[in-house]
C-alpha positions as CSV (number, residue, x, y, z in Angstrom):
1,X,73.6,98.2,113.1
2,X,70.1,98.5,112.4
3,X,66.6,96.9,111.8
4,X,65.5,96.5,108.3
5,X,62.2,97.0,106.8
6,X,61.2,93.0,106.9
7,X,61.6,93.3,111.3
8,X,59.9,96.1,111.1
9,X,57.2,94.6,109.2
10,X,56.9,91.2,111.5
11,X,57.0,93.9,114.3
12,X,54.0,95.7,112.8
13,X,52.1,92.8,111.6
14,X,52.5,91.2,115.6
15,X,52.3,93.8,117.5
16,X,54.9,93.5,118.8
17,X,57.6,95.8,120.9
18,X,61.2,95.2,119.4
19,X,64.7,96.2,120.8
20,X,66.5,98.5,118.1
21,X,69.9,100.0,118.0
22,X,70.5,102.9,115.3
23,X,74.2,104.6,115.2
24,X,74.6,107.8,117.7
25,X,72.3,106.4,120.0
26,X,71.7,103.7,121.9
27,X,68.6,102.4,123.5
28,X,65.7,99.7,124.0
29,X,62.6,101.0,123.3
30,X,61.3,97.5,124.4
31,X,61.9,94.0,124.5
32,X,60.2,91.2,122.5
33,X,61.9,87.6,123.1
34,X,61.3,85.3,119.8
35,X,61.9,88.3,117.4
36,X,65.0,90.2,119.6
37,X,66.8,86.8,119.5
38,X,66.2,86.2,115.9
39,X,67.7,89.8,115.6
40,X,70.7,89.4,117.6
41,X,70.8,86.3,115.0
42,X,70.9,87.7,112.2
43,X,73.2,90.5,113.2
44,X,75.7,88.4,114.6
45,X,75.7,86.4,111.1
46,X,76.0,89.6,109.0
47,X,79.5,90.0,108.0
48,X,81.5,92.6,109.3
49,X,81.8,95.9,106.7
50,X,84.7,97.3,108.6
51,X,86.8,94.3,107.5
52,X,86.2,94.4,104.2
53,X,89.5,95.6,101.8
54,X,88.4,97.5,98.7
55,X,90.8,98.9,95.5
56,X,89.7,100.1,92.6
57,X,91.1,99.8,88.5
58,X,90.2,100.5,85.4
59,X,89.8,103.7,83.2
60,X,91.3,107.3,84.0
61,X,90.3,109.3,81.1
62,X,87.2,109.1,79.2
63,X,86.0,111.5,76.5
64,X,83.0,113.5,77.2
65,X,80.1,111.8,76.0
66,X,82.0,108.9,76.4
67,X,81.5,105.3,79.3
68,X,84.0,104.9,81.6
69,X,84.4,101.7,83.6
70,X,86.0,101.7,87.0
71,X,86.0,98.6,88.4
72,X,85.7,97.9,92.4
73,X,87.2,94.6,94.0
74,X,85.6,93.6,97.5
75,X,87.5,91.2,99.3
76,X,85.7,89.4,102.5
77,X,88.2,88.2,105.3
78,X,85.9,87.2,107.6
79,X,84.4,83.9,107.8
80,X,81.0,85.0,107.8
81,X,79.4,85.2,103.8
82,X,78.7,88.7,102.6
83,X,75.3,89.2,101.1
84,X,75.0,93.2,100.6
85,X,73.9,96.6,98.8
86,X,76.7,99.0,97.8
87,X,76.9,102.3,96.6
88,X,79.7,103.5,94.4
89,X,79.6,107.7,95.0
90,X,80.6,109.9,92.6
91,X,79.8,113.4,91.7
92,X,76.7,114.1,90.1
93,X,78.1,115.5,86.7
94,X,79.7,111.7,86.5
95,X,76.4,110.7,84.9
96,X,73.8,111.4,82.7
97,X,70.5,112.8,84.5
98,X,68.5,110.2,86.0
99,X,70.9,107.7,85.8
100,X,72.8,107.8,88.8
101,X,70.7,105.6,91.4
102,X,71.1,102.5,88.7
103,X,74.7,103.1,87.9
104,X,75.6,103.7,91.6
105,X,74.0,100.8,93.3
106,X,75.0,97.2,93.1
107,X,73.7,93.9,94.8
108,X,76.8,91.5,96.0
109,X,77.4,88.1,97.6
110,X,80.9,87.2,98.2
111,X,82.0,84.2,99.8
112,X,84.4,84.2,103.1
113,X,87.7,84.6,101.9
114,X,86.7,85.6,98.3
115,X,86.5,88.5,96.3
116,X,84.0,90.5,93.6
117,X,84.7,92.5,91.2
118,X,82.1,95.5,90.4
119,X,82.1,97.5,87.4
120,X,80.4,101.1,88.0
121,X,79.8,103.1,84.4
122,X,80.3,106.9,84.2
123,X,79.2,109.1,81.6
124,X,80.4,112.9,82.1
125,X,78.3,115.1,81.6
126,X,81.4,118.2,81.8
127,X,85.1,118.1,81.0
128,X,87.5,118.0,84.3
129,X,88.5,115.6,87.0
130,X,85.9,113.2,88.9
131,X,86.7,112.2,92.0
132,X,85.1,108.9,94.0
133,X,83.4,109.7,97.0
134,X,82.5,107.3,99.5
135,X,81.7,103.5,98.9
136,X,78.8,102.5,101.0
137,X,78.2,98.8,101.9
138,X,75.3,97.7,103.7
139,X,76.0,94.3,105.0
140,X,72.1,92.3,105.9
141,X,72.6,88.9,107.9
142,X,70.9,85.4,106.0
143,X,67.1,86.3,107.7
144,X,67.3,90.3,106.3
145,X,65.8,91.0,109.9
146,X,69.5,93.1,110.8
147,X,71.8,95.1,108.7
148,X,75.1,96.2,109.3
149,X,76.6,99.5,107.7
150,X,79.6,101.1,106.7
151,X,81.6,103.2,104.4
152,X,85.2,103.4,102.8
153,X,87.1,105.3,101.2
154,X,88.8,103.9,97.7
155,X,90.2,107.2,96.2
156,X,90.4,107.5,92.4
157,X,90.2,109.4,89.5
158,X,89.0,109.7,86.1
159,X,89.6,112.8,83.9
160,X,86.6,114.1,81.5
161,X,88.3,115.4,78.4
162,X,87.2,117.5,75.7
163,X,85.1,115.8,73.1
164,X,87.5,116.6,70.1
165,X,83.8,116.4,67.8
166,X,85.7,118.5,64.7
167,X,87.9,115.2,63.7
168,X,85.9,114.0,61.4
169,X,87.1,117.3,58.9
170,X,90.4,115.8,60.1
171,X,90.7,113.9,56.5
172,X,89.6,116.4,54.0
173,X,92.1,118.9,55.8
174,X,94.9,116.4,55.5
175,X,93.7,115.5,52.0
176,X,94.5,119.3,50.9
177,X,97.8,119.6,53.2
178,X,98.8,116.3,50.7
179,X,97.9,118.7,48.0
180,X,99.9,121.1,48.7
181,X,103.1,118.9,49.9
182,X,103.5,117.6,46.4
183,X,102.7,114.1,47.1
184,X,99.2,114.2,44.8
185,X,99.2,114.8,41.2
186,X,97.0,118.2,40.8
187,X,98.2,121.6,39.3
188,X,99.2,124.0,42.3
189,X,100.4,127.5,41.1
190,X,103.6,128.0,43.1
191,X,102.6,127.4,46.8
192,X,105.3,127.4,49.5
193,X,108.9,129.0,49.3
194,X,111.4,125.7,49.4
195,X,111.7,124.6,45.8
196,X,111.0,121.0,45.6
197,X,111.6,119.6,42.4
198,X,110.8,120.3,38.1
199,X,107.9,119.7,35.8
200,X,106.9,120.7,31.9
201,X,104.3,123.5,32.5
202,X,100.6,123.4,31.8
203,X,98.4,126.0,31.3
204,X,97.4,127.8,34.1
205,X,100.7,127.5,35.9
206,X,102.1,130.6,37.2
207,X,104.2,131.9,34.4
208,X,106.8,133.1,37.6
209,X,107.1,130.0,38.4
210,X,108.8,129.3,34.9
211,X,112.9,128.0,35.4
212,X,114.4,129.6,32.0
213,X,117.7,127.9,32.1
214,X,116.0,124.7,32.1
215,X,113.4,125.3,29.8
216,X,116.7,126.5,27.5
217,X,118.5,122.9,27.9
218,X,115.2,121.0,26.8
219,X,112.8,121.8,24.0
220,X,110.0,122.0,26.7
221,X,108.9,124.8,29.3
222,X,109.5,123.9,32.9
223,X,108.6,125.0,35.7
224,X,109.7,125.1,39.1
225,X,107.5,123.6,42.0
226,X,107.2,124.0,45.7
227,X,106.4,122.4,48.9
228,X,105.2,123.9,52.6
229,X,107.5,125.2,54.9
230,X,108.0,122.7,57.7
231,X,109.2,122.6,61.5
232,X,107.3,126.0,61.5
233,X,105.8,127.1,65.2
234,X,102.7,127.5,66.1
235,X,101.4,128.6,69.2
236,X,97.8,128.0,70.1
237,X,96.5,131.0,72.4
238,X,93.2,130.2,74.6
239,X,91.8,133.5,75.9
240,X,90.1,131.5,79.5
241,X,88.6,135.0,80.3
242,X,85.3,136.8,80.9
243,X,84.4,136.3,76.8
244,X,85.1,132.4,77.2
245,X,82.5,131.9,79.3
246,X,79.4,133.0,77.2
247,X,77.2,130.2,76.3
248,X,76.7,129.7,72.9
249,X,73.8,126.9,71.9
250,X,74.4,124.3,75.2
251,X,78.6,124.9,76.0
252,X,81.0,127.7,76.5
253,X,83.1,129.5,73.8
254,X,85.4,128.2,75.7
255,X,84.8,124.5,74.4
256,X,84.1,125.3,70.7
257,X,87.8,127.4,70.4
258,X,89.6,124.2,72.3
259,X,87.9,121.9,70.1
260,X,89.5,124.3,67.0
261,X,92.8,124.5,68.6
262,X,92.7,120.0,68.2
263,X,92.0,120.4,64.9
264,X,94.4,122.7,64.0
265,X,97.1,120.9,66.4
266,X,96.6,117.5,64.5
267,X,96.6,119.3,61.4
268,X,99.8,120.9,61.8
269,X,101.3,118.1,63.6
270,X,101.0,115.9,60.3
271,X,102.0,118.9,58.3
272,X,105.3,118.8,60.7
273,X,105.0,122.0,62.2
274,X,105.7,122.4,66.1
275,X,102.8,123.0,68.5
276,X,102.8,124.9,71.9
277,X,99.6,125.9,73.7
278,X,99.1,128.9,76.2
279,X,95.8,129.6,78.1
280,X,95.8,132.4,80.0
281,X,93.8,135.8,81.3
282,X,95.1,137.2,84.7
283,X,97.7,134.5,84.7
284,X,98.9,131.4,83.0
285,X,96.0,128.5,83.0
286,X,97.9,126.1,81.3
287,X,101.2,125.8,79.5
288,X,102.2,122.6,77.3
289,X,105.8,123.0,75.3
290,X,108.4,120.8,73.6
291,X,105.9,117.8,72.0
292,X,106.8,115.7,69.8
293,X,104.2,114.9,66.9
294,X,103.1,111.7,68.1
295,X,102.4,113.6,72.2
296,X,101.3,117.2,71.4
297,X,98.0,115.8,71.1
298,X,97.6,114.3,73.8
299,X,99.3,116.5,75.6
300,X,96.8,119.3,74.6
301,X,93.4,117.3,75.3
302,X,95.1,116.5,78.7
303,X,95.6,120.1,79.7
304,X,92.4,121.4,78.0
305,X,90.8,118.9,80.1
306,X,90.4,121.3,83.5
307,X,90.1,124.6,82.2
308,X,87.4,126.3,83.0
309,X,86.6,130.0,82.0
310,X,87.5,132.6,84.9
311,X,84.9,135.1,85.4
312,X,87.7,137.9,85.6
313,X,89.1,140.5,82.3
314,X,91.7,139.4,80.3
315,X,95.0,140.9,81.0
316,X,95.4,141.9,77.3
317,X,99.2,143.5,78.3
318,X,99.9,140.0,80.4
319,X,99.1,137.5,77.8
320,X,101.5,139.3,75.2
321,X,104.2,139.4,77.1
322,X,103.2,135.6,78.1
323,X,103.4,135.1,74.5
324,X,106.4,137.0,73.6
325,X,108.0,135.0,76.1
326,X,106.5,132.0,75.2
327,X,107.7,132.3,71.3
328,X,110.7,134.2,71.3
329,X,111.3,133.4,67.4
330,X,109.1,134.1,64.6
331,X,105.6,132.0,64.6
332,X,102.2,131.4,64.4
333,X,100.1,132.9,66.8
334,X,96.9,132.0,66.8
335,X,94.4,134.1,69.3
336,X,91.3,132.3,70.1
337,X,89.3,135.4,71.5
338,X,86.1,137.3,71.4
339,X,85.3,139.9,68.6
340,X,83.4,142.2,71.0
341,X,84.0,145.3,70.3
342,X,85.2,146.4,74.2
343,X,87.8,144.1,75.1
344,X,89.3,144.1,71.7
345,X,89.6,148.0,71.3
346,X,90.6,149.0,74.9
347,X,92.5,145.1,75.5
348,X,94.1,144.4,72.5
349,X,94.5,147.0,69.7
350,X,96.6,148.9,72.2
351,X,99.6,146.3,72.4
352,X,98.7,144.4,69.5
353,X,101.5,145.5,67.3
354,X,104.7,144.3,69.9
355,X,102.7,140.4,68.3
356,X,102.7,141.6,64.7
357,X,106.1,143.1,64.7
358,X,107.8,139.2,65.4
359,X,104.7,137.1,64.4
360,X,102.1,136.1,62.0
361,X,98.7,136.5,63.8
362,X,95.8,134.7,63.0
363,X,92.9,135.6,65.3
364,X,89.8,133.0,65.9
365,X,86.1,133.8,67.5
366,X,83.1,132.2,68.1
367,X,80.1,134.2,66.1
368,X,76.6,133.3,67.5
369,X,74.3,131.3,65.1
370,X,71.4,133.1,66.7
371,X,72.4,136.6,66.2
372,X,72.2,135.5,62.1
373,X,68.9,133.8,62.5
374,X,67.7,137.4,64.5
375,X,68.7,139.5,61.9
376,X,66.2,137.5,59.3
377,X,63.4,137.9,61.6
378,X,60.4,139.8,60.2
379,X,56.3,139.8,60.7
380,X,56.1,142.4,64.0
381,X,57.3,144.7,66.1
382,X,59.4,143.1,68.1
383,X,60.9,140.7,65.3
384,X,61.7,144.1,63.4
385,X,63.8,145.3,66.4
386,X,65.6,141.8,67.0
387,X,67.1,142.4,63.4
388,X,67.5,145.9,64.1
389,X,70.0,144.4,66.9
390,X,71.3,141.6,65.4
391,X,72.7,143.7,62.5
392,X,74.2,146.3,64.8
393,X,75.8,143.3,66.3
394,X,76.9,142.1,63.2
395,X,78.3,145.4,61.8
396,X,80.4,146.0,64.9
397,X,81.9,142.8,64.8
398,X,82.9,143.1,61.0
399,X,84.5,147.1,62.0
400,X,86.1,145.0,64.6
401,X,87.6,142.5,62.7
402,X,88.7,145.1,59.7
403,X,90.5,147.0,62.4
404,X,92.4,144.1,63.0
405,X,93.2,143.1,59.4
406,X,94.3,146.5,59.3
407,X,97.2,145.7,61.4
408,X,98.0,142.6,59.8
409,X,96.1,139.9,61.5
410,X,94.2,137.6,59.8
411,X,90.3,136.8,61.5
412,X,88.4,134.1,61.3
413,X,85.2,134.6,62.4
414,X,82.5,131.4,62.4
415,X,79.8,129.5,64.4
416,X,81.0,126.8,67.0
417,X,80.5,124.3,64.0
418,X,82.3,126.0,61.7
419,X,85.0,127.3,63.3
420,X,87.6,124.4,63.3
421,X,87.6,124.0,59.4
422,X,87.3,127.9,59.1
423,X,90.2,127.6,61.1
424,X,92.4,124.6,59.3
425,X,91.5,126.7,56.2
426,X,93.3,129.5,57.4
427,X,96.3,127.9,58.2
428,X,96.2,126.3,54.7
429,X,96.1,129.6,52.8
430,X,98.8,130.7,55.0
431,X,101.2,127.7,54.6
432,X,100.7,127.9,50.5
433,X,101.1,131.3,50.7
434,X,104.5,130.9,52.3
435,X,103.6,133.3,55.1
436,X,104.8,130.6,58.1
């Protein structure tokens, strides 16, 4: 128990010595009659926190940049009325800076032998799991003079997941897939490998493409034309290592390759391709198999949700055998990695061809936007050498890359906002040109 401002105040105003209790100690510092009985009053009125049952519902997920609302129910057992102050405690990341003393606090008067609910709003400000704290109720009796206080615990959860901002090339990408499937009338020149049906040939077809023996039973050409391969796998690789954690613009590599693996996982979902995912760099970070097309999104956003970039090296010789293992029939890995020079040449290069030998590798990296703008800077010294750098920068990540394509890989190399089409692109040209 202790004395609120107001008795403190009457004290002041009076002059006058009051008893006071505070928790850890206990004590009279002196004793004034009117106002210590109007205390013990109003204390003895206050409800009792202890009593109090709490339980919590509402969301467990929430996209970042998204409101969540978890709501708390306080049921009063006692036959005293509850008038209070509570605070809702959550981690500090659960809101948006300066918000977090509004959002937090709420003002209550429940009844004896009724309940309230309270809804407490969280906005993440980083992917992962936030975890209530304490709930702290402050219970004041019907003059203010007294308060009672307390805390409980009312455990729950909500997960912060990755923002997915790249859906909205989600349509054009499926627009093109539809293209290439056959199912919209525009000239395609022989993508895919599984022949799909015939049709007289305009100009501009690809004259392979040409059927003779039914262009010799009708008096027109025909060709022959083709769909995608489907019920290919892919297997989406996140590199959660040292690179991952370099901070491009305001987030992680880390966050702009997952929010390229969505894309590409939707895309090839609809496409009907299987999708597995595989983060590693000293170990296995997170591991999500065997989806169905409606789940293996999801599923992905779900385990994406608590990875964080481990300040370590990547076991280049670990993750292939993790992939190998992984995909032990031919597929579709896709590397979401750095382009630095270092961990490519001594990590990768080196065991690179035991992927290429069973798989079609298609390697993905996060390029700096500043670097670019650097290497246009002019007007003094120091602008001169800033280019100077950015183009050395630039020229050892295209030797990098060509080394790569050397041994068969394709690269994609783009800014954070770029790199999800870049990516879906990719994986286009690759399904027309049969190499799944």
């Amino acid at each position: 128990m202790a004395l609120t401002g107001r008795a403190a105040l009457l004290a002041a105003l009076g002059s006058l010595p009051v008893g006071i209790w505070e928790p850890g100690w206990t004590g009279i510092l002196a004793v004034n009659g009117p106002l210590a009985l109007a205390c013990v009053c109003d204390a003895a009125l206050a409800a009792p926190v202890r009593r109090l049952t709490l339980s919590r519902s509402g969301d467990t997920s929430v996209r970042l940049g998204e409101t969540a609302e978890v709501t708390l129910t306080v049921t009063n057992p006692s036959r005293r009325p509850l008038r209070a102050v509570l605070r809702d405690a959550w981690p500090p990341s659960s809101w948006q800076p300066g918000t977090e003393v509004e959002a937090s606090r709420h003002r209550l008067t429940v009844p004896p032998g009724e309940r309230r609910r309270l809804t407490t709003r969280l906005r993440p400000t980083r992917r992962g799991d936030r975890q209530a704290d304490r709930v702290t109720i402050r219970s004041y009796g019907p003059l203010g003079l007294f308060a009672r206080q307390g805390t409980h615990r009312v455990p729950w959860t909500v997960r912060a997941l990755p923002p997915f901002t790249s859906r909205k090339h989600l349509p054009a990408k499926l627009t093109r897939l539809r293209e290439l499937d056959g199912r919209t009338s525009v000239l395609t020149r022989g993508e895919g490998t599984e022949f799909d049906s015939l049709r007289d040939y305009v100009p501009g077809d690809d004259t392979r493409s040409i059927d003779w023996r039914a262009t010799a039973r009708h008096n027109a050409v025909a060709v022959r034309t083709w769909r995608p391969e489907r019920d290919r796998h892919l297997l989406l690789v996140l590199d959660t290592g040292r690179t991952s954690a370099g901070r491009v613009g305001d987030a992680p590599r880390l966050d702009a390759s997952m929010d390229a693996a969505l894309l590409l996982a939707a895309l090839a979902s609809r496409a009907g391709d299987r999708v597995d995912l595989l983060a590693y760099d000293r170990r296995v970070r997170a591991l999500v198999q065997g989806r169905g097309a409606r789940e293996v999104l999801p599923s992905l956003v779900d385990a994406m949700a608590t990875l964080e970039p481990e300040l370590v090296e990547t076991d280049a010789r670990g993750l292939t055998t993790s992939v190998l293992r992984t995909a032990p029939r031919r597929s579709l890995v896709v590397l979401l990695t750095t382009l630095d020079a270092a961990p490519v040449e001594e990590g990768l290069l080196p065991v690179l061809s035991r992927l290429t030998r069973r798989h079609t590798v298609l390697l993905a990296s996060v390029a700096d936007p500043r670097v670019a703008h650097m290497s246009t800077a002019r007007g003094s010294t120091d602008a001169v050498y800033e280019a100077a750098a950015a183009a050395q920068a630039q020229s050892e990540r295209a030797r990098t890359a060509e080394q790569l394509r050397r041994h068969g890989v394709t690269v994609v190399d783009a800014t954070p906002e770029n790199l999800a089409p870049a990516l879906a692109d990719a994986y286009l040209a690759l399904k027309a040109a049969g190499r799944l």
